[in-house]
RORO-717165 format. One record per residue: x negated, y negated, z of N, C-alpha, C in turn; residue number from 1; residue in one letter. Coordinates in steps of 0.001 Angstrom, whole numbers. Atoms other than C-alpha are relative to their C-alpha. Example, Ala and Ser with C-alpha at 12.3 -4.5 7.8 and 13.67 -1.06 7.14 Angstrom:
BEGIN
      n.x      n.y      n.z     ca.x     ca.y     ca.z      c.x      c.y      c.z    i  aa
     -890     1190        0   -12300     4500     7800     -900    -1200        0    1   A
      820     1190      -60   -13670     1060     7140      770    -1090      730    2   S
This chain:
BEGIN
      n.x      n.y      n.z     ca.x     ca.y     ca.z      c.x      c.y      c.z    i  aa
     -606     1190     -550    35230  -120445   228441     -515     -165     1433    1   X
      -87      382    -1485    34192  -122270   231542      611       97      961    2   X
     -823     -226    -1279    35589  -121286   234832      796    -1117       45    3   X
     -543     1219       23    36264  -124728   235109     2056     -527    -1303    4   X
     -789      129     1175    38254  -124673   231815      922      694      269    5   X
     -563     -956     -442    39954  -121637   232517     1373     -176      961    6   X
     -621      219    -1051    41540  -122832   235755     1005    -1079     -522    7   X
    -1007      819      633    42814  -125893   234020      977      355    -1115    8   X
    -1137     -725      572    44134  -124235   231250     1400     1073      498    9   X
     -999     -661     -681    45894  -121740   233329     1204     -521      502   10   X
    -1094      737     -456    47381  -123901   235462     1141     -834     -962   11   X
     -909      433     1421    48804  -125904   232292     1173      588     -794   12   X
     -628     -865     1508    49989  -123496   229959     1533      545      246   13   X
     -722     -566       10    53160  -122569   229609      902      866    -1000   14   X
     -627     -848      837    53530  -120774   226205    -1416      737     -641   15   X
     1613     -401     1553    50525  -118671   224054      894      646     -766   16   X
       55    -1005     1342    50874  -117821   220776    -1411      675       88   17   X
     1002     -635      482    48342  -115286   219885      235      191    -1249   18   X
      512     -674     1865    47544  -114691   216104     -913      -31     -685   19   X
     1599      385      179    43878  -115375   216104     -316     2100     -413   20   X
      802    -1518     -174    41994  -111673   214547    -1115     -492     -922   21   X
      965      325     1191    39139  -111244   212169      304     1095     -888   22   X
     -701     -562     1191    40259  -110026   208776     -877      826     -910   23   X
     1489     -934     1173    38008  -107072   207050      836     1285     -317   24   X
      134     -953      193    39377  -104341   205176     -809      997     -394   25   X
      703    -1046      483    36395  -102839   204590     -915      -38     1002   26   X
      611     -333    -1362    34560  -103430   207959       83     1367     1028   27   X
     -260     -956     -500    34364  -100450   210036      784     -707     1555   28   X
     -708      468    -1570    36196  -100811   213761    -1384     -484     1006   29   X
     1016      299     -798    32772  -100736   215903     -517    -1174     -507   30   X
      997     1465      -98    31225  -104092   216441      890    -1365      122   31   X
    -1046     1621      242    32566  -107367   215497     1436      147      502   32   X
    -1447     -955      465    35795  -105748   214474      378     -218     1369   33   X
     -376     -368    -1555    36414  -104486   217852     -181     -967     1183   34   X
      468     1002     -929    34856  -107248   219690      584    -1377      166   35   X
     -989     1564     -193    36792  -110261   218635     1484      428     -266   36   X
    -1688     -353     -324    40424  -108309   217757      580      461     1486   37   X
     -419    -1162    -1272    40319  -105775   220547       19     -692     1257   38   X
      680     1403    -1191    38356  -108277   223142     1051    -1054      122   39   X
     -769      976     -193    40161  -110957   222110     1546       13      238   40   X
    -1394     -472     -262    43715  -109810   222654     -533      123     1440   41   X
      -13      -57    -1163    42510  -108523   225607      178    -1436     1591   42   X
      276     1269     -257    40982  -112100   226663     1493     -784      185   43   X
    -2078      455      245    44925  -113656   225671      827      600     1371   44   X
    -1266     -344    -1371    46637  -111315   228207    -1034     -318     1247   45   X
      369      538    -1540    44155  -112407   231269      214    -1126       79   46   X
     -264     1449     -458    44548  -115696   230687     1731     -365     -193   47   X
    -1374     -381     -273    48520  -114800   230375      324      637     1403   48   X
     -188     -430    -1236    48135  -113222   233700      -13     -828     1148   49   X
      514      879    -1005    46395  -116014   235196      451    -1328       11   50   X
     -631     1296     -160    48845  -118593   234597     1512      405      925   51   X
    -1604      439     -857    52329  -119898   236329      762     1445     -396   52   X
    -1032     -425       86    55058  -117736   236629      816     -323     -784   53   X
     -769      714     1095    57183  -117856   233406     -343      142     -772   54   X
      727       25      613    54590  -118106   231339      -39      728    -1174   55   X
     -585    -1339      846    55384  -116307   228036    -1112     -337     -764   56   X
     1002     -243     1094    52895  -114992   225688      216     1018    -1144   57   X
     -168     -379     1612    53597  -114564   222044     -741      713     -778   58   X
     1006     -602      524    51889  -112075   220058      729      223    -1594   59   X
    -1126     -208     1403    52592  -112333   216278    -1049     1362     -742   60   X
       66    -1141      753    51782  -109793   214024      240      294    -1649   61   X
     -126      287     1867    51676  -108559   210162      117     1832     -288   62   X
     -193    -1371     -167    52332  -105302   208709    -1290      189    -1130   63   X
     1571      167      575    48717  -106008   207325    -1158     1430     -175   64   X
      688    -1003     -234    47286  -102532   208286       47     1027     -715   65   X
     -416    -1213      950    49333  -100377   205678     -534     -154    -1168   66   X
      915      -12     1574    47283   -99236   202666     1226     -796    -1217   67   X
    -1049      467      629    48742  -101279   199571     -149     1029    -1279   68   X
      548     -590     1185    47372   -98233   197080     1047     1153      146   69   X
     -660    -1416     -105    49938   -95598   198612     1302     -157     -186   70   X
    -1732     -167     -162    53615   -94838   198013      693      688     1268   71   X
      -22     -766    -1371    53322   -93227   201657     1398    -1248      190   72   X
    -1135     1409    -1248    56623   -95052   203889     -538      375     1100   73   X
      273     -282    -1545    55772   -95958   207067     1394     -641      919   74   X
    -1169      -17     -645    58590   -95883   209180     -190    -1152     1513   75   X
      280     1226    -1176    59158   -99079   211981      240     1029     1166   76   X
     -652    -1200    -1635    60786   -96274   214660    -1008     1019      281   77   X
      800    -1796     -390    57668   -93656   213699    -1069     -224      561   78   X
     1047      485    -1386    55390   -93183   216428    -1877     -770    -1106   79   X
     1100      366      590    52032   -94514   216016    -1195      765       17   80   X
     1462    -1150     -130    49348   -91759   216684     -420      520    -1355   81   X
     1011     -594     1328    48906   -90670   213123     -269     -671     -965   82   X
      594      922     1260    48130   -94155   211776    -1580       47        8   83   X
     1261     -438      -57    44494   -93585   212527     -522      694    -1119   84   X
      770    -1247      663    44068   -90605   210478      603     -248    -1629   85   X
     -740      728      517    46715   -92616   208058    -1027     -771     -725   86   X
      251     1643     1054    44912   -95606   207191    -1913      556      -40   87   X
     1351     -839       93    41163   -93705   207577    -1226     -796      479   88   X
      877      753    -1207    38054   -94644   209301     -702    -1073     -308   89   X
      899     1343      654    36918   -97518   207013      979    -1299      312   90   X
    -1240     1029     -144    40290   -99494   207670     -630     -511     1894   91   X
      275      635     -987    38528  -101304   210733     1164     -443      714   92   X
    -1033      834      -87    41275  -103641   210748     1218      358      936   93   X
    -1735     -723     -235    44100  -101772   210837     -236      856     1234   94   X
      336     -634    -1456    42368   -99529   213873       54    -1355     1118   95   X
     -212      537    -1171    42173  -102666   215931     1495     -396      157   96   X
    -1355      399      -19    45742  -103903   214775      756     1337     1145   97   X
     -827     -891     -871    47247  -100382   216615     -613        1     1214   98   X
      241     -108    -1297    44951  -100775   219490      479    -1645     1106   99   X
     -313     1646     -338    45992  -104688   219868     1443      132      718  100   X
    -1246     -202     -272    49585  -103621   219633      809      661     1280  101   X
      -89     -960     -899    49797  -101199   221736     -369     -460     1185  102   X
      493      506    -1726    48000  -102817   224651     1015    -1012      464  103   X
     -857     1269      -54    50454  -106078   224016     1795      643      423  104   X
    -1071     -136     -152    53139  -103758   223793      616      769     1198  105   X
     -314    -1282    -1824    52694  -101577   227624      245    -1579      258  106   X
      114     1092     -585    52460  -105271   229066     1003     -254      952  107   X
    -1207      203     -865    55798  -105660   230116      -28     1104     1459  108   X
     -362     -959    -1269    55618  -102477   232223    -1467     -212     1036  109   X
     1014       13     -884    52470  -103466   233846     -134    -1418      927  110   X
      201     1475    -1107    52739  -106950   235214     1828     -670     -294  111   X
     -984      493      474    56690  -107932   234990      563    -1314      717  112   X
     -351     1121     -681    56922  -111380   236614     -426     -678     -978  113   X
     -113      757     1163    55685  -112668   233369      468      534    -1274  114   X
     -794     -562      864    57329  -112302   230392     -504     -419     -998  115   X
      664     -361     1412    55420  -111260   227169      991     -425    -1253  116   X
């Protein structure tokens, strides 16, 4: 986006949804993968940073990442460090979904004059 663009949008905005990813369960995480989920989340919270005061940014979500072949439960309260080794290294997807989350979900404790 144009600087130009940027500035105007900023100044504007006063709600983002995010729910933009790219959808591959069989993509690996490196490349694309990583470059438009991981990136692009990232991209979302600067230009959430760089607007008004107030400014809330929505991050939706899917429980898209859990294998549909296992009778495994995954628990909403259980930590997240052993979905990695969980969902295995071909699940691209689902590796950027916990690194998306996770970045969306420190947010609050890192900039709190806007509200995520």
């Amino acid at each position: 986006m144009a600087q130009a663009d940027w500035n105007r949008v900023s100044a504007s905005v006063d709600f983002i949804i995010h729910c933009g990813a790219m959808v591959s369960l069989t993509a690996p995480y490196d490349g694309k993968m990583q470059e438009i989920n991981v990136g692009g989340t990232l991209e979302t919270i600067k230009l959430a940073a760089a607007c008004k005061e107030g400014t809330s940014l929505v991050y939706v979500s899917s429980n898209g990442i859990f294998p549909s072949i296992s009778d495994e439960v995954f628990m909403e309260n259980e930590g997240i460090s052993c979905l990695p080794d969980r969902l295995g290294s071909s699940n691209g997807y689902g590796t950027c979904r916990i690194i998306r989350g996770c970045t969306v979900f420190v947010l609050p404790k890192i900039n709190s004059h806007h509200s995520y």
